[in-house]
NUTIPA-168789 format. One record per residue (C-alpha): x negated, y, z. Coordinates in steps of 0.001 Angstrom, whole numbers, plus 524288, in hexadecimal, padded with zeros to 5 digits. Layout:
N
XYZ
...
***
This chain:
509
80FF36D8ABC720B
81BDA6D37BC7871
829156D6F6C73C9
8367B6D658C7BC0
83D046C9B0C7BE0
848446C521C71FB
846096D0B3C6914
83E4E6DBD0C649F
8461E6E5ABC67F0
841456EE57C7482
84A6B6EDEBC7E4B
850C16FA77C8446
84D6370052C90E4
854EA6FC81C9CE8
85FD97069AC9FBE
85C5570FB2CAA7B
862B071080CB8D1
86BBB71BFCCB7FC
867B27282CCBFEC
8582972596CBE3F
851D1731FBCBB12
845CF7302DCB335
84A5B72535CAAC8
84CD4728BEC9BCF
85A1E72D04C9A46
85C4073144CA79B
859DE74041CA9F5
851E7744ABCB533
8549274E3DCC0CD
854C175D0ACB8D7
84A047641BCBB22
84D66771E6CC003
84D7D77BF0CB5E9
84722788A4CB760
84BCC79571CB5D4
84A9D79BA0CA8E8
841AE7A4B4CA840
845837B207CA321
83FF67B483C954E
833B87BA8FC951D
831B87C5EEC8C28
828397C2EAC8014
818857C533C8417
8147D7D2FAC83FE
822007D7E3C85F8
824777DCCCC958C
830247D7C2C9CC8
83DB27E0AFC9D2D
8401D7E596CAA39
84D937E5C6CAFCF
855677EF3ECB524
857637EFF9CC301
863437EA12CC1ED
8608A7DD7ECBAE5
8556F7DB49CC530
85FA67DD5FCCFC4
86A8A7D54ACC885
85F017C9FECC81D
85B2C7CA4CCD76A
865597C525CE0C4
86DAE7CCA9CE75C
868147CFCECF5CB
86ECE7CC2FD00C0
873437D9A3D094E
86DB17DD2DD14CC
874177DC36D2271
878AE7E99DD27E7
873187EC77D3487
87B7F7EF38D3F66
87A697FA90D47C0
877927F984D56E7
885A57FE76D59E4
88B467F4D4D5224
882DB7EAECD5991
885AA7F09AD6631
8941C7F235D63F3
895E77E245D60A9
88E0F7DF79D6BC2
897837E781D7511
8A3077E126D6D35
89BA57D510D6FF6
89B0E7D76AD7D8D
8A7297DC29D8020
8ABD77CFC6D7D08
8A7A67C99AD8925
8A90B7CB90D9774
89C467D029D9B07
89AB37D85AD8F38
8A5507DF6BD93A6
8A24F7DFA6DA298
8931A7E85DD9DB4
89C5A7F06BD9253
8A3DE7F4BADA040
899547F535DA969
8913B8007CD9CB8
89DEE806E3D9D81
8A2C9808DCDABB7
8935580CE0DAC05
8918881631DA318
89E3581D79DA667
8996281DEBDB5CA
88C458235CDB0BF
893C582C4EDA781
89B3C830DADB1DD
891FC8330FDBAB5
8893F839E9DB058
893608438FDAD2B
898668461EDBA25
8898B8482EDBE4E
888278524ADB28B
894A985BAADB313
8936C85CA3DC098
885DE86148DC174
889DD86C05DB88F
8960A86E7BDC0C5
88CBC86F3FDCDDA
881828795ADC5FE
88DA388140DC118
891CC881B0DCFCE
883B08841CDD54C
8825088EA9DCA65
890598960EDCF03
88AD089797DDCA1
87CE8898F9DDB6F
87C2E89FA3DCE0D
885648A4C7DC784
88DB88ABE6DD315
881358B007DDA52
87EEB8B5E5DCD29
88B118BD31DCA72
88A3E8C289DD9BF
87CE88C7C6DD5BB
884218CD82DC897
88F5A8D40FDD22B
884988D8FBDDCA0
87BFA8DEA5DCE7C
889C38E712DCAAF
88D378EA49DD857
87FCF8F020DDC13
87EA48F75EDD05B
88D4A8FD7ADD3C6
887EC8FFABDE163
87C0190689DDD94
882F190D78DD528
88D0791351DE11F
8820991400DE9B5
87AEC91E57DDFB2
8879F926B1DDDA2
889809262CDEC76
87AF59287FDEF60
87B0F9346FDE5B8
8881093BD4DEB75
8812793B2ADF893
877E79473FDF1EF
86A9694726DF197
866D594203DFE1F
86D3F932C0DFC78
8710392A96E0865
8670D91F02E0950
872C191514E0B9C
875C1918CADFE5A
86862918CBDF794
866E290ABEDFE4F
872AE90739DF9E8
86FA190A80DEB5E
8619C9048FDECFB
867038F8C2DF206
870848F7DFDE61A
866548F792DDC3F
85C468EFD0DE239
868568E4C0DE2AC
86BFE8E5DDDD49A
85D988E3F1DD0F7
85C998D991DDA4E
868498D283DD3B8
864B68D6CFDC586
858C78D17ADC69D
85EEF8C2F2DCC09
86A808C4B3DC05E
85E1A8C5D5DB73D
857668B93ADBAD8
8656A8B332DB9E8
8692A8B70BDAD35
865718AFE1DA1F2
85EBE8B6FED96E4
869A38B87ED8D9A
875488BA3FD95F2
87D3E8C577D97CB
879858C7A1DA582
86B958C86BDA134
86F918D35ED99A3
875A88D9FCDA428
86AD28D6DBDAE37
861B98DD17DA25F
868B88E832DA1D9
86C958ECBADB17F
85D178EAA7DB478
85B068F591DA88F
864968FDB4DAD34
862728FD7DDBC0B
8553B90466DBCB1
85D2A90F5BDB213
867E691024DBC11
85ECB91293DC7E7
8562191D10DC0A7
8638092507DBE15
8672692309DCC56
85B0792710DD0E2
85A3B9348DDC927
8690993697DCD18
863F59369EDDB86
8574493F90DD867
8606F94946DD2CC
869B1947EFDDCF6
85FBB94C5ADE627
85DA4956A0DE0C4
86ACE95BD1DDDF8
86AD695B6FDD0FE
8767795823DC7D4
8705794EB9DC01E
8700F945DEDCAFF
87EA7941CADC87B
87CC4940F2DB9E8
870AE93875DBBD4
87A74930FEDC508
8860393034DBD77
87C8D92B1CDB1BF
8791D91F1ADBB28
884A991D14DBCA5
889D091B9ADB00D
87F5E9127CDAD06
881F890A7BDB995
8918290B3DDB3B5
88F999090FDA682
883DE9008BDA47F
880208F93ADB15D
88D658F403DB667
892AB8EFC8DAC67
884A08E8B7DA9AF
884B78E315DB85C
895478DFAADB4F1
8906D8D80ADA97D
8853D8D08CDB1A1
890B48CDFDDBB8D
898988C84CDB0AE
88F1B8C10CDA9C0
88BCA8BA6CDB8A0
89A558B840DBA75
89BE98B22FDAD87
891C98A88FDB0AE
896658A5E8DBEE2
8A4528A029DB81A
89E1689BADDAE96
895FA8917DDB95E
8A3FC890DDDBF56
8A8E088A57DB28B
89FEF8819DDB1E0
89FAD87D1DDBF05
8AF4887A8BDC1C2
8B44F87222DB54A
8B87D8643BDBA37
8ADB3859F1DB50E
8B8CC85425DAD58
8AEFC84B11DA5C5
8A7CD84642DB1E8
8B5FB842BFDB839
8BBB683CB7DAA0E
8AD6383390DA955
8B1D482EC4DB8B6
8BDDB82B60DB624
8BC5A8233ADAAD4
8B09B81AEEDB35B
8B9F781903DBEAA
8C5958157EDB376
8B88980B81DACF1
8B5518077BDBA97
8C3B3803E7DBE02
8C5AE7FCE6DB176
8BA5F7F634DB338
8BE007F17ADC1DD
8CB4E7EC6FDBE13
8C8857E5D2DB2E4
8BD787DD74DBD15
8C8AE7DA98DC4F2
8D0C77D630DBA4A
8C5D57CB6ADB50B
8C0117C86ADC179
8CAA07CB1FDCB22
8C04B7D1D4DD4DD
8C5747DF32DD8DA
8B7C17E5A1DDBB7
8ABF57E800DD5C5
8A2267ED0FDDDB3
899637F4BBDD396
8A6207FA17DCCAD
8AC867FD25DD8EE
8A0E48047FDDDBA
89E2980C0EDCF19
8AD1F80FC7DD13C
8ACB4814EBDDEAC
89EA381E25DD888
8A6BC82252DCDA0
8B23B826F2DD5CE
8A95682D7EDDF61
8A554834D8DD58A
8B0C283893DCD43
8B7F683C7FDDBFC
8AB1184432DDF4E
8AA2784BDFDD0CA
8B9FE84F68DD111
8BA4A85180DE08F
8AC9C858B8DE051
8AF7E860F8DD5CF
8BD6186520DD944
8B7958686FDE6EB
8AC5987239DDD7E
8B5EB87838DD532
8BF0087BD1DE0A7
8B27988166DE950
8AE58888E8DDB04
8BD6988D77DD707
8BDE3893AADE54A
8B0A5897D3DE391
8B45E8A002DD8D6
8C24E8A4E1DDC37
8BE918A937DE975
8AFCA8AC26DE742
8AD8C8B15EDD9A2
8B7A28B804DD49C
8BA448BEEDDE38C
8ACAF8C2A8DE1F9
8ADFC8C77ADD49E
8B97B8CFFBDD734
8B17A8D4A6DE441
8A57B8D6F6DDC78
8AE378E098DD181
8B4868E643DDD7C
8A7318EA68DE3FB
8A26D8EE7BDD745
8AE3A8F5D0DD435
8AD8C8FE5CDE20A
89FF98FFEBDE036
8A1EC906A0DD33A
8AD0890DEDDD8DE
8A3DD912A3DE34E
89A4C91792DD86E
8A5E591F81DD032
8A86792470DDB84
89D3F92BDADDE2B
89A0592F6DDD192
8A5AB936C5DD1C6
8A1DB94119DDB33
892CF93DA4DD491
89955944A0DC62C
8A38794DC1DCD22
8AAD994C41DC062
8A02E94C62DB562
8A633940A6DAF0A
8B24893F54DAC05
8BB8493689DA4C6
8C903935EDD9F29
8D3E6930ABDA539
8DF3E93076D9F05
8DEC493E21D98B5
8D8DC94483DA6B0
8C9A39460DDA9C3
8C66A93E8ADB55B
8B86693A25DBBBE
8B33192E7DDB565
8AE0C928F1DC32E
8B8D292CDEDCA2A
8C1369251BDBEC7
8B75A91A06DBF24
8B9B49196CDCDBD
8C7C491781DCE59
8C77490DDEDC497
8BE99906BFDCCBC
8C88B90772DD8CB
8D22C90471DD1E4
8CBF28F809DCD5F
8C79E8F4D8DDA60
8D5FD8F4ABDDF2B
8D9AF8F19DDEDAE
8DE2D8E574DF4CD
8E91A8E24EDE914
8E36F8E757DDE00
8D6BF8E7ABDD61F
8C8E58E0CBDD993
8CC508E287DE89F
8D9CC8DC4FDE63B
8D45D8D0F7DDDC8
8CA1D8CF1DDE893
8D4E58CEAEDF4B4
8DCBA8C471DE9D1
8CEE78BBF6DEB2A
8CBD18BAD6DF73F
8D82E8B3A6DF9AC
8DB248B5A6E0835
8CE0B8B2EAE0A8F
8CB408BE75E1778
8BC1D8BE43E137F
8BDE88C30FE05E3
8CB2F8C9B1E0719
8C8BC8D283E1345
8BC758DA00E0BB6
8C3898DCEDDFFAE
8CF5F8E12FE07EB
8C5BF8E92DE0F1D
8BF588EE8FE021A
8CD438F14DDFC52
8D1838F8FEE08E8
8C53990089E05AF
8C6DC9045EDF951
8D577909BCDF958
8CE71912D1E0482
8C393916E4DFA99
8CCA99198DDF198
8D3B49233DDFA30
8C60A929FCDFDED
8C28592AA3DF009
8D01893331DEE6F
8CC8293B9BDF838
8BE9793E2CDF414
8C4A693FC5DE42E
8CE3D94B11DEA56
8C0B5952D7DF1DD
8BA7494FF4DE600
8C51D9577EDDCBB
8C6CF96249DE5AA
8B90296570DE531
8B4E6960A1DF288
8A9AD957D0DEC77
8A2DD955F0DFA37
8AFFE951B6E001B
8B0A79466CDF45A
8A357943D5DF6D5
8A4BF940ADE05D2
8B202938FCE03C8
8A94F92FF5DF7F8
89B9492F91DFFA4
89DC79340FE0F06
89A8692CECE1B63
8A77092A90E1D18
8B69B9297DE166D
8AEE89297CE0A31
8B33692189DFFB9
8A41B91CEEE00EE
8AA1991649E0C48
8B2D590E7EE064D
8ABE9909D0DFC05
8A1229047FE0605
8ABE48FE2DE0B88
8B1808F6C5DFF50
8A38C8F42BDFC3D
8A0978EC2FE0869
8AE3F8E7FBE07D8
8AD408E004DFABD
89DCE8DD0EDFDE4
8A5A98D36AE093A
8AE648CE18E007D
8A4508CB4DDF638
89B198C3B7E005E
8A7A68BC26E069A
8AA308B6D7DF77B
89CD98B4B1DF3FB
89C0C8AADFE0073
8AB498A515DFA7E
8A49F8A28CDEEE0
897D589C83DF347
89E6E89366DFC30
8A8D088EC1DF2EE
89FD088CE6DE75D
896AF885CFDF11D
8A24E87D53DF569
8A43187A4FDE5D9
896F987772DE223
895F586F3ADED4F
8A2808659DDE9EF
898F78628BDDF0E
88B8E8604BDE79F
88648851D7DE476
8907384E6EDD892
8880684D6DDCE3A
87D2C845C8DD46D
8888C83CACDDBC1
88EF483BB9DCFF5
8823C83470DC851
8802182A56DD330
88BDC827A5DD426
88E81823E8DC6D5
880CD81D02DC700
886448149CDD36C
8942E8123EDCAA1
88D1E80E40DBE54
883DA80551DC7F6
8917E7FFCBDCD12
897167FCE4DC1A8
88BE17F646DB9C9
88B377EF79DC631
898377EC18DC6BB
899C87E657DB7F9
88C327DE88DBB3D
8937D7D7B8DC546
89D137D424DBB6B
892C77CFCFDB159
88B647C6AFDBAD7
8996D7BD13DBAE3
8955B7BAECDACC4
887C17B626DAF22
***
């Protein structure tokens, strides 16, 4: 057993370095400490659950999600982007000054293809059409005379006459039958075309048991007669008058359509030449070159065509305007005036046809209802200065083609209304073959005359239908080729000025 030197005491341990873990009286590195658990609930007794909240109060809070942005947002900073440099700006100009050339090409391209059918339609439709209407009312009128006339020859008619009649209604049927492929379904001249073709084969069935009667001298001849006539007056007409309308309504109605200035076509240009021009000078400004080639040629297509749509179409409204001053409304006015004589004619006759079995009232006094009908009619037919005749001379202008027949036709009438005077006074006085040979004779009849006005206004009527025809040619014409120039030559201009800008874009590369 050894003990420690000079004493028995044990001798204390050395003192430890300071800072050395591990030795006695120096504390370690702390552990970590865990997290306390939550307290359990006692055995056998299930845990609580919490309320949505709690469990949401215990998560963290998520982070929110990024908001998409849309594709115009995208595409709108990217133009911003763009614009910001040179060439970015050079292809924003080059879409622009491209799109308005196309635009304006497009547009031009569009109203005046509609302005060309509308034209087309005014001289191959719709006036054909409403000549077909006047020739439907004018041969019914004519038939009409032709039957009195026939029928106050007595029972053996002239042929000239019965031909005359035939002729008549073979045209009408001719024409209704055209009218009824032309009309649509449910238009007003449908109805009318509906209507003549039931009443025509009536009409001739009265006419035709008129003349048996005739022949044989029997009264009811005239009453048969006068019956066909007042369905020809009161039914027919004014069914063939409303065809004629209906046709004439749809003749302006192509006229409307075919004469307004293309004011959006001619707005489009002039904002691409105003683009194109900006565009050019602001080149010249950065670059100091005065031309570009591509936007010097896409200017030159778009002022070929903006000249060519303003020139073109002032040129088609003119030749259409004159078309219709001196072509349809002379031959309207000429078409009423024919009518008008031809129903004259017809009153006239069936004057001597009743010998007074109907009458009307005129102020206070009985008078003939044909013979009142008829002066009516003459009246309305006028002379040189007044009435349809006057209106007609006022129309023709100066114009020795169209002037000279109605002159002719005027001069004609103020000597059938003279005859007719005479014949009223043999009439009166009881000398009914006397009337009858100054209405129907071979000659100084007032039959005459109105063969003479007849052929007189048939003249004028062809001179204006060849006016019109040439005129509205002239006008559709001006606007030959437009519409198909216009296209490539915006396609050229749009071409030019992509073409140009490129140019501009390659000094960047």
């Amino acid at each position: 057993m050894s003990h420690p030197p000079n004493g028995s005491a044990v001798p204390p341990d050395p003192p430890a370095r300071a800072g050395t873990p591990g030795q006695a009286g120096v504390p370690g590195p702390s552990a970590p400490t865990p997290p306390a658990a939550p307290p359990q609930p006692p055995p056998g007794v299930p845990p609580a659950r919490r309320s949505p909240t709690a469990q949401a109060a215990a998560q963290p809070a998520a982070q929110p999600a990024a908001k998409r942005r849309t594709a115009w947002a995208e595409g709108t900073d990217r133009l911003r982007a763009a614009a910001t440099t040179e060439p970015g700006r050079l292809r924003i100009i080059g879409a622009v000054l491209a799109a308005l050339v196309i635009g304006f090409g497009a547009v031009t391209t569009w109203q005046m293809t509609d302005r060309s059918a509308a034209a087309h339609d005014v001289l191959y439709r719709s006036q054909p059409l409403s000549d077909d209407a006047a020739a439907i009312y004018r041969s019914l009128a004519d038939a009409n005379t032709a039957a009195s006339s026939g029928f106050l020859a007595g029972g053996q008619e002239p042929a000239a006459v019965r031909d005359r009649y035939e002729r008549d209604i073979e045209r009408a049927s001719e024409k209704l039958a055209k009218a009824a492929s032309n009309a649509g379904s449910t238009s007003s001249s449908a109805a009318a075309v509906g209507k003549l073709n039931e009443l025509l084969p009536e009409y001739t069935g009265l006419i035709e048991r008129a003349r048996a009667n005739n022949r044989q001298g029997l009264p009811l001849g005239g009453a048969y007669l006068r019956y066909a006539n007042d369905k020809m007056q009161t039914q027919m007409l004014p069914a063939a008058e409303k065809l004629y309308k209906a046709e004439n309504a749809r003749l302006s109605s192509d006229y409307a359509k075919a004469e307004p200035y293309p004011w959006f076509a001619i707005a489009l240009g002039v904002a691409a030449l105003a683009a194109l021009a900006w565009t050019q000078r602001r080149n010249y400004r950065r670059t100091n070159r005065v031309f570009n080639p591509g936007l010097l040629a896409a200017t030159a297509a778009g002022t070929v065509v903006l000249l060519w749509l303003v020139i073109g179409h002032t040129f088609a409204r003119s030749g259409l305007n004159e078309s219709y001053d001196d072509g349809v409304r002379s031959l309207n006015v000429l078409n009423d005036a024919r009518i008008g004589s031809l129903k004259a004619r017809g009153n006239e006759n069936l004057t001597l046809v009743s010998r007074g079995a109907e009458t009307t009232e005129v102020k206070g006094e009985s008078k003939d209802k044909f013979d009142v009908s008829y002066r009516a009619l003459m009246k309305r037919l006028g002379d040189k200065d007044s009435g349809l005749l006057g209106e007609a001379v006022a129309l023709a202008d100066g114009d020795p083609g169209g002037e000279n027949p109605v002159l002719d036709a005027a001069e004609n009438v103020g000597v059938w209304k003279e005859r007719h005077e005479v014949a009223r006074e043999s009439d009166d006085s009881g000398d009914y073959q006397g009337a009858l040979n100054k209405v129907i004779g071979a000659k100084g009849a007032t039959g005459e005359c109105f063969d003479n006005v007849d052929a007189a206004l048939d003249r004028a009527l062809a001179h204006e239908r060849r006016e019109f025809e040439q005129a509205a040619e002239d006008g559709r014409g001006a606007m030959r080729g437009l519409p198909v120039g216009a296209a490539v030559l915006a396609v050229l201009g749009a071409g030019g000025a992509v073409l140009g800008i490129g140019r501009r874009l390659s000094e960047y590369r």
